[in-house]
N, CA, C and O of each residue as an XYZ file, in Angstrom:
328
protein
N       0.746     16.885      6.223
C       0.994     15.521      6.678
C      -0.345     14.815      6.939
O      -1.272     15.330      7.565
N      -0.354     13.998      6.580
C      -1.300     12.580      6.991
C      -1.599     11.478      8.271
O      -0.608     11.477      9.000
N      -2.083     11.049      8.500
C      -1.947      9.681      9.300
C      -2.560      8.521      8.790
O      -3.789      8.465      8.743
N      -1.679      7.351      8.304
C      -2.293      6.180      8.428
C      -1.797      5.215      9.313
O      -1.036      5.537     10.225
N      -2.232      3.833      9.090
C      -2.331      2.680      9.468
C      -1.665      1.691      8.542
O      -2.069      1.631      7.381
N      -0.718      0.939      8.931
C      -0.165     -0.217      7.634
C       0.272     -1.368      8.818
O       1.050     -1.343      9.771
N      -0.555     -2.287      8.300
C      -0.399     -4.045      9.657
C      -0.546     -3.130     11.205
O       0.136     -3.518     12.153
N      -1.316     -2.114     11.347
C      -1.426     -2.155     12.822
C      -0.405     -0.671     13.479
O      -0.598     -0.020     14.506
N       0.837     -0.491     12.269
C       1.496      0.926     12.898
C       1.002      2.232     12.225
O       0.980      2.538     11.033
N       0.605      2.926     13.350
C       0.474      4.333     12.861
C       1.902      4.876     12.174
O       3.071      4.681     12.509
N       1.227      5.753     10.908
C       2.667      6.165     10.301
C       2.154      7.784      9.855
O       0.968      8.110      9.803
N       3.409      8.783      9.524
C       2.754      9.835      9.150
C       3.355     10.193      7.941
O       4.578     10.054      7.901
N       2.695     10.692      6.774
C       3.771     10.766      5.459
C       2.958     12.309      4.930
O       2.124     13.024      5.484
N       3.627     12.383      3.665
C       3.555     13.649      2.920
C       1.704     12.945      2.263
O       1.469     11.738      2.194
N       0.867     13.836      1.951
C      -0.164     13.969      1.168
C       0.421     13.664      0.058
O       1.494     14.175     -0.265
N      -0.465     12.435     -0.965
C      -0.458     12.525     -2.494
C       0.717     11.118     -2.727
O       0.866     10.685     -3.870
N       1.407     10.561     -1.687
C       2.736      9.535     -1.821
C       1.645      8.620     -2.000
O       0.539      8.919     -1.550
N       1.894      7.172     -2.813
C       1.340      6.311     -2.685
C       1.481      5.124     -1.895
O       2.688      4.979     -1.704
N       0.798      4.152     -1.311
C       0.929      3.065      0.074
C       2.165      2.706      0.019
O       2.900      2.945      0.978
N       2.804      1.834     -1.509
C       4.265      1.458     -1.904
C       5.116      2.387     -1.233
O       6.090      1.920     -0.643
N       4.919      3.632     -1.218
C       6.045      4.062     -1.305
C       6.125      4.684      0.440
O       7.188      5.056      0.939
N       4.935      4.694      1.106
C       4.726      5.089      2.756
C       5.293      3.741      2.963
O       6.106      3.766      3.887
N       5.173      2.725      2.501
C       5.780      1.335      3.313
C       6.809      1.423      3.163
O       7.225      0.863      4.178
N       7.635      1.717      2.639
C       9.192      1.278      2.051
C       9.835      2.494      3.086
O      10.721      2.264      3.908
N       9.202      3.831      2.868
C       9.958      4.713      4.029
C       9.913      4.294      5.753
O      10.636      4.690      6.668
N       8.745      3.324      5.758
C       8.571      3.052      7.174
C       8.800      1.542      7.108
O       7.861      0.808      7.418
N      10.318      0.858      6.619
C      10.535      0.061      6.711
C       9.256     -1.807      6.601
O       9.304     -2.854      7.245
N       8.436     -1.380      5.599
C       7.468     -2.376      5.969
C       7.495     -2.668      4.500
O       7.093     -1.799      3.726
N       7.999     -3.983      3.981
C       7.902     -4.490      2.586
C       6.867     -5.080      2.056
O       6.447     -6.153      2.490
N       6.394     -4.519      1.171
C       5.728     -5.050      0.071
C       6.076     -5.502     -1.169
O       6.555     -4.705     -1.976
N       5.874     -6.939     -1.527
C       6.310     -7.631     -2.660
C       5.890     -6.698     -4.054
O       4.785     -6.159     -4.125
N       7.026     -6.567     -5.263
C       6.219     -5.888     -6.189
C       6.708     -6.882     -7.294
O       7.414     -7.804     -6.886
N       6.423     -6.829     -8.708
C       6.827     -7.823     -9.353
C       7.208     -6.238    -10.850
O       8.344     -5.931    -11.209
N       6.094     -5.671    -11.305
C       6.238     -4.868    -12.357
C       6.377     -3.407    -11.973
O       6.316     -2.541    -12.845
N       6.571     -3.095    -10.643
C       7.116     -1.841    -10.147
C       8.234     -0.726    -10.660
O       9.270     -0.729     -9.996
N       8.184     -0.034    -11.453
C       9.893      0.713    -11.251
C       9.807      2.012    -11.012
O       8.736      2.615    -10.943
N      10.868      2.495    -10.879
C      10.089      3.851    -10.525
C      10.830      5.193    -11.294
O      11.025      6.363    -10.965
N      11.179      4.238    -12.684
C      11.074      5.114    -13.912
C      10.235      5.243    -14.137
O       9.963      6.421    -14.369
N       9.111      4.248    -14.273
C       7.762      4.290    -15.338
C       6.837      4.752    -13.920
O       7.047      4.414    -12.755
N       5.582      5.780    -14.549
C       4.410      5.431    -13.864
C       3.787      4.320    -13.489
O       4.154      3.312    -14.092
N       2.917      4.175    -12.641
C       2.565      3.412    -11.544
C       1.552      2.462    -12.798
O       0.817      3.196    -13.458
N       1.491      1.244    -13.076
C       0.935      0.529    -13.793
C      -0.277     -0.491    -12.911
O      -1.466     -0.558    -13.223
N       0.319     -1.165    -11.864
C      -0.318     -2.029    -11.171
C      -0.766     -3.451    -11.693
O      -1.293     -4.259    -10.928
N      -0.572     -3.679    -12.809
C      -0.480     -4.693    -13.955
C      -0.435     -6.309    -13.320
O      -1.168     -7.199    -13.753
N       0.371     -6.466    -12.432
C       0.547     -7.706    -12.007
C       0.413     -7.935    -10.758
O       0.885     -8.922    -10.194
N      -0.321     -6.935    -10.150
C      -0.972     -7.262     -8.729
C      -0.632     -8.040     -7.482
O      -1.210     -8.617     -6.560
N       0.636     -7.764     -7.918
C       1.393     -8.206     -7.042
C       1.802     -7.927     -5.180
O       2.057     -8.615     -4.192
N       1.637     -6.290     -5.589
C       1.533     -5.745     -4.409
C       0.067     -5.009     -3.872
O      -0.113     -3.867     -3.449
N      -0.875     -6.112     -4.064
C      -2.211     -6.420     -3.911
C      -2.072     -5.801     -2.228
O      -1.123     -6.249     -1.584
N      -2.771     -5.041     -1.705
C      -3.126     -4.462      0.107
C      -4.414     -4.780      0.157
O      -5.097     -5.140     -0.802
N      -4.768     -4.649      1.295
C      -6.432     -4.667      1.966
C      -6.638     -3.527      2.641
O      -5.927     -3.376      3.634
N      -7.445     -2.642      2.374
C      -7.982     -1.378      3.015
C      -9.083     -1.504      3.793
O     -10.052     -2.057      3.274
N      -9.173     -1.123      4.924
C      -9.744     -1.599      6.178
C     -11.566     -0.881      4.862
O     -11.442     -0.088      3.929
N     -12.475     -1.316      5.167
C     -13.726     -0.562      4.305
C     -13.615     -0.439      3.121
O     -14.305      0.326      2.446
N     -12.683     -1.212      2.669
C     -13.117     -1.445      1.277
C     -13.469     -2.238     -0.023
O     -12.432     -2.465     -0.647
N     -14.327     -2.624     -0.503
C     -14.445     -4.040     -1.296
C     -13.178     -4.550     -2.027
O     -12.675     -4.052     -3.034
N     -12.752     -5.640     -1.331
C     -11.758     -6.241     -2.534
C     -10.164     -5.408     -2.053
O     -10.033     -4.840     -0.969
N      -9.284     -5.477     -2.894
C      -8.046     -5.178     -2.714
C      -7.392     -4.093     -3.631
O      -7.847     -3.994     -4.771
N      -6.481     -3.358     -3.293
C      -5.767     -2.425     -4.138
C      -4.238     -2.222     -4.430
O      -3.316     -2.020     -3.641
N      -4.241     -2.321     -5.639
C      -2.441     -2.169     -5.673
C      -1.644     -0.843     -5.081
O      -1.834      0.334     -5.390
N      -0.700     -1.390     -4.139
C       0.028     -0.065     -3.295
C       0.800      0.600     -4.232
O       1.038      1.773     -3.945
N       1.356      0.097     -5.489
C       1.886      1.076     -6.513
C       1.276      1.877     -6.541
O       1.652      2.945     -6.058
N       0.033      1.735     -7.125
C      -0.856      2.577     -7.241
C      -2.021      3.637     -6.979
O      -2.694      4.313     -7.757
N      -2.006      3.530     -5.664
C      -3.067      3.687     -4.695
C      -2.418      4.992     -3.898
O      -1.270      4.868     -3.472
N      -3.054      6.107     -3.712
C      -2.298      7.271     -2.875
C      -3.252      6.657     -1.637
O      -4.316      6.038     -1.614
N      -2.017      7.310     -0.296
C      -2.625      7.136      0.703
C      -3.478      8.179      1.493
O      -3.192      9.331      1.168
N      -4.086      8.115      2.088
C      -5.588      9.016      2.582
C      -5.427      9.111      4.035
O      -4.754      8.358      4.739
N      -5.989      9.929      4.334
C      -5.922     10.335      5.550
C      -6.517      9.247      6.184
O      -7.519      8.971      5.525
N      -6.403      8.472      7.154
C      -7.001      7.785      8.290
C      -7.120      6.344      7.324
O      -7.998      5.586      7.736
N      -6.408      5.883      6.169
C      -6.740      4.963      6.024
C      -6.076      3.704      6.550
O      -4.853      3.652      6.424
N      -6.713      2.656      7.133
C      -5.866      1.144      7.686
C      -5.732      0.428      6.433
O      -6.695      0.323      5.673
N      -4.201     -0.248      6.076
C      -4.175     -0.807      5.053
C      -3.352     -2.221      5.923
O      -2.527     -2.063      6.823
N      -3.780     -3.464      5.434
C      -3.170     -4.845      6.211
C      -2.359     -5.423      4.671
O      -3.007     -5.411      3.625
N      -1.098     -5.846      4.692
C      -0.339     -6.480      3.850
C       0.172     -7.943      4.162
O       0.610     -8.791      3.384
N       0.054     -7.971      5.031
C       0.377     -9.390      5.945
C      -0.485    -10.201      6.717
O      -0.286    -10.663      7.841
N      -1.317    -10.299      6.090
C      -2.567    -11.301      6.730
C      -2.730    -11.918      5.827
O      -2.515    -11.549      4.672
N      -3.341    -13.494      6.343
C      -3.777    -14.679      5.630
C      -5.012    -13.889      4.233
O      -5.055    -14.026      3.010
N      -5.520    -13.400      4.834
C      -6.459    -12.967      3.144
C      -5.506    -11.820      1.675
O      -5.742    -11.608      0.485
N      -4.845    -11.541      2.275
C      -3.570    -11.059      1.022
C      -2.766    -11.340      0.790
O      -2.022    -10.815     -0.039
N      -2.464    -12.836      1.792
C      -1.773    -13.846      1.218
C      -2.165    -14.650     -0.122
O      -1.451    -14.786     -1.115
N      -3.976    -15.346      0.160
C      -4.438    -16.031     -0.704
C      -4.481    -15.216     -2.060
O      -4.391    -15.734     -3.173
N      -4.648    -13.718     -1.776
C      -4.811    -13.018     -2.908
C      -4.151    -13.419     -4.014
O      -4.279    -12.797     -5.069
């Protein structure tokens, strides 16, 4: 098990799941547009664009496994403008 951060709640998930899919078990939505979860993780339309606390720029939660100790914000004015 893990610990992150998503808008501020600590959450704890399995190693190797990606952000999309830690949000959706811990009730916290992220918009996706080219998501399914027949196909591998594409990230294509950046839709479900996150902000990782230390990191340049933004990352798609389709795509992105989550890490130990990482803060990810989905609901703030700067991943809005995204």
């Amino acid at each position: 098990m893990i610990t992150i951060k998503i808008n501020g709640k600590e959450v704890k998930t399995e190693k190797g799941i990606k952000i999309l899919d830690v949000a959706k078990e811990n009730g916290i939505e992220i918009p996706t547009l080219c998501h399914d979860q027949e196909l591998s993780p594409y990230g294509s339309c950046w839709v479900c664009a996150v902000k990782v606390k230390d990191r340049k720029g933004f990352v798609t939660a389709c795509g992105t496994e989550a890490i130990e100790g990482m803060e990810i914000e989905t609901d703030s004015e700067e991943v809005h403008k995204a």
